[in-house]
Backbone as CSV, one residue per row, in Angstrom:
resi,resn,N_x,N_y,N_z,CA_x,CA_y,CA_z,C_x,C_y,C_z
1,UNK,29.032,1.553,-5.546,28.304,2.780,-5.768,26.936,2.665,-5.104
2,UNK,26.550,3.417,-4.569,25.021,3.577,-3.537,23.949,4.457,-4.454
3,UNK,23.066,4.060,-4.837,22.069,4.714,-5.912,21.277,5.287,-4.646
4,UNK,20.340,6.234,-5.592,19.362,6.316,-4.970,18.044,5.687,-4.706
5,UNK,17.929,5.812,-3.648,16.746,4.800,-3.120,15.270,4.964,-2.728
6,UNK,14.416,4.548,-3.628,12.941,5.431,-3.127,12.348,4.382,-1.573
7,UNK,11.837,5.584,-1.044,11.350,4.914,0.095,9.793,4.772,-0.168
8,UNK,9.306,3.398,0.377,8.187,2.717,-0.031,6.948,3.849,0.954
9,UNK,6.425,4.126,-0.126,4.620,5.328,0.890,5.589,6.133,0.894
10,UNK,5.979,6.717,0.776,6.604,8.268,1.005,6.009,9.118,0.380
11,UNK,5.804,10.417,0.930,5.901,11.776,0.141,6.052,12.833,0.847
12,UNK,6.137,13.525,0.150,7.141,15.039,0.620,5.995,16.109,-0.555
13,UNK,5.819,17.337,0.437,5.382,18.095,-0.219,6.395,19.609,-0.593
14,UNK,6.426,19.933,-1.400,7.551,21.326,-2.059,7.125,22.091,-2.318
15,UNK,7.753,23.375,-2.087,7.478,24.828,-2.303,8.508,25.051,-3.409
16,UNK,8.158,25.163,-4.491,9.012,25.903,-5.309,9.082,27.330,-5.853
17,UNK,9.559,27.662,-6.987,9.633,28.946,-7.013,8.372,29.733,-7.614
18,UNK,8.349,30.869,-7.410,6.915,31.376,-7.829,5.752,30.381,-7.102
19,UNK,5.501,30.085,-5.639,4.720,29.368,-4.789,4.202,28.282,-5.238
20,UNK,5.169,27.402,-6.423,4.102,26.207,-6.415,4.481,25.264,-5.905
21,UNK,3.179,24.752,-5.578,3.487,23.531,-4.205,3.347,22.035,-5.588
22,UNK,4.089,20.844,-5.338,4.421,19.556,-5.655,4.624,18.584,-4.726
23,UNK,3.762,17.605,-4.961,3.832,16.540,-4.159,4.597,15.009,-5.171
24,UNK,6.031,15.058,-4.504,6.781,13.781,-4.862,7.055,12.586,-3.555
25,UNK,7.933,11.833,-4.123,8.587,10.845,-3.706,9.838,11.401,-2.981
26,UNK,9.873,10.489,-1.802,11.257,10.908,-1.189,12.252,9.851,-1.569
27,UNK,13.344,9.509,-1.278,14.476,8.895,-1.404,15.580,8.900,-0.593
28,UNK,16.412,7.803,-0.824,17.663,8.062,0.375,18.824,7.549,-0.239
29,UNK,19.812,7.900,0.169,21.124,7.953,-0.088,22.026,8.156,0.930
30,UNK,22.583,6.773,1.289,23.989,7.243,2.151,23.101,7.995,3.664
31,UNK,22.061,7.754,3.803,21.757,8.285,5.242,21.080,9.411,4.980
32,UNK,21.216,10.011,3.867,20.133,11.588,3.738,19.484,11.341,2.913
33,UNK,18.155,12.228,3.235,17.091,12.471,2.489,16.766,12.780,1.216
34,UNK,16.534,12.750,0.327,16.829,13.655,-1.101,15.252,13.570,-1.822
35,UNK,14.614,14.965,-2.771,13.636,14.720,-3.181,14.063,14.955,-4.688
36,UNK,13.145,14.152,-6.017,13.426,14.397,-7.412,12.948,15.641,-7.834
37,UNK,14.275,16.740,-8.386,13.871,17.755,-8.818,14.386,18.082,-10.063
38,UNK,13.709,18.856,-10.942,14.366,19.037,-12.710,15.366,17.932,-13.084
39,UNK,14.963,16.817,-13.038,15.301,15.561,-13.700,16.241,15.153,-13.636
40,UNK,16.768,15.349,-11.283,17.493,14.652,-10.654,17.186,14.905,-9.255
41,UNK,18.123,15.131,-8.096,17.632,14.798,-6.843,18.164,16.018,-6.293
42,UNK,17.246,16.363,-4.855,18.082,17.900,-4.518,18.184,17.205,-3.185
43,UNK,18.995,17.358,-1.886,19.122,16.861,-0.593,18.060,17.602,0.232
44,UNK,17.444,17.084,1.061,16.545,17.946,2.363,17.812,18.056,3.169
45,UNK,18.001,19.550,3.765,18.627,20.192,4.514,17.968,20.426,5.995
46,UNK,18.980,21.233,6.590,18.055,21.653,8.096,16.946,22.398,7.915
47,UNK,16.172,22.062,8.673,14.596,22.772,9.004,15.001,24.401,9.280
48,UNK,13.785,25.648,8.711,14.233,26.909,9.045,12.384,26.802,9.275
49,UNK,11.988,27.457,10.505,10.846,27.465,10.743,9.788,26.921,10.198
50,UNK,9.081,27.190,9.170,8.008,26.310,8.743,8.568,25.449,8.000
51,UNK,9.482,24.918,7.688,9.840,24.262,5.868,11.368,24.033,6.574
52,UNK,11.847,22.809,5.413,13.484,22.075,5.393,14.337,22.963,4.572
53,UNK,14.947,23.097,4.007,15.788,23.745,3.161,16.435,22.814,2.178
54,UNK,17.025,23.165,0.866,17.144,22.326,0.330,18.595,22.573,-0.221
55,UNK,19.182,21.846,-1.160,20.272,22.151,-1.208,20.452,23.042,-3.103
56,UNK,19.295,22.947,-3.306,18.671,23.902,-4.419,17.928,25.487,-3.854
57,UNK,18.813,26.523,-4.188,18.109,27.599,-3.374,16.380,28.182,-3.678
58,UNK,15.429,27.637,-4.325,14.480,27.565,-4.776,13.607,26.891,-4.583
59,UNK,13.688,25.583,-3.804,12.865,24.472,-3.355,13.241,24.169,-1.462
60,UNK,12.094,24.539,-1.300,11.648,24.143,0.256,11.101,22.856,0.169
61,UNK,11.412,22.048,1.254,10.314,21.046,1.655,9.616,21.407,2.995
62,UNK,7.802,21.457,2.389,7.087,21.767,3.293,7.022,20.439,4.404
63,UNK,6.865,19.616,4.251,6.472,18.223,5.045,7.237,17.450,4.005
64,UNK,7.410,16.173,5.144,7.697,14.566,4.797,7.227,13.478,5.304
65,UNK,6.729,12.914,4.812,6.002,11.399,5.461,6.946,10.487,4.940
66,UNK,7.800,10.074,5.559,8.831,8.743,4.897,8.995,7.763,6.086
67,UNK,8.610,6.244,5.955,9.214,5.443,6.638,10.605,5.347,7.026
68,UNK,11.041,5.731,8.460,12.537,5.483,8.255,13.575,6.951,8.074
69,UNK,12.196,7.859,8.012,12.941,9.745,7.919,13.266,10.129,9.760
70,UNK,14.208,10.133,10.356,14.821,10.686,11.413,15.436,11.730,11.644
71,UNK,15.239,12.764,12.738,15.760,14.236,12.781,17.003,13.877,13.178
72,UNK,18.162,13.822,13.068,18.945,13.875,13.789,19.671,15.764,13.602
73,UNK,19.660,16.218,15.107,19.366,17.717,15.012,18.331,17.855,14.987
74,UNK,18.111,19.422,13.770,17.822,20.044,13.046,17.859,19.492,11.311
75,UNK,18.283,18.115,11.155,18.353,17.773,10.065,17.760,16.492,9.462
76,UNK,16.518,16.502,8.860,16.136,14.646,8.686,17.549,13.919,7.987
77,UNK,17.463,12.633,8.408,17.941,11.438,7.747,17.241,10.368,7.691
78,UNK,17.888,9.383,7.097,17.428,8.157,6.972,18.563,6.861,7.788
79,UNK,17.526,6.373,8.254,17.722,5.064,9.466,16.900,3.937,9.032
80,UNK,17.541,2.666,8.668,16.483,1.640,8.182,15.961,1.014,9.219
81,UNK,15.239,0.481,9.318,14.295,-0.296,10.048,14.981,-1.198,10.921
82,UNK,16.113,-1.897,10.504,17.372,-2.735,11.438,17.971,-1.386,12.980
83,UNK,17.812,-0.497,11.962,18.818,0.488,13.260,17.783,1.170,13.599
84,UNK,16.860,1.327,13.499,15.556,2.150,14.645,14.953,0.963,15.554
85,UNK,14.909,-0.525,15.617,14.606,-1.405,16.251,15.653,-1.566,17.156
86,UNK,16.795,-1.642,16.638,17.956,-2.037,17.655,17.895,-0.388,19.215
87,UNK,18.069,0.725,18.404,18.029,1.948,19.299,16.496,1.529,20.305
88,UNK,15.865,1.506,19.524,14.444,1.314,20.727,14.355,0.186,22.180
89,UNK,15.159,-0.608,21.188,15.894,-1.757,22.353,16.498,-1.647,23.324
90,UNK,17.530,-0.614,22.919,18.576,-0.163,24.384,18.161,0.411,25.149
């Protein structure tokens, strides 16, 4: 089983409903992004102009600062530090 995983210095800022903004922790799982919301985790989705989308229709992510957060697309993931050294290599 793969828990979720907080990434070390991270944060992510959120738009929730009725405009309030929250600043949490990001996390990873299995290669995607996920931020803690109502007392579990929602996924960061593809980017829609200013903000990520989430997989909660109510919570945007405005920004992310995460060690190890990669676009692949239109969509962040997570890449550990073994596989962003090796790619930079080739």
């Amino acid at each position: 089983m793969n828990l979720f995983t907080i990434i070390d210095d991270s944060a992510a800022i959120l738009r929730l409903k009725n405009g309030v903004y929250k600043q949490v922790s990001v996390y990873h799982r299995d290669g995607k992004l996920y931020v803690p919301f109502s007392g579990g985790f929602v996924r960061i989705c593809a980017s829609f102009s200013d903000s990520y989308g989430t997989s909660h229709p109510s919570v945007k992510v405005m920004e992310i600062d995460a060690e190890g957060a990669v676009l692949t697309g239109s969509v962040p993931s997570y890449q550990p530090a073994e596989k962003r050294k090796m790619k930079a290599v080739a």
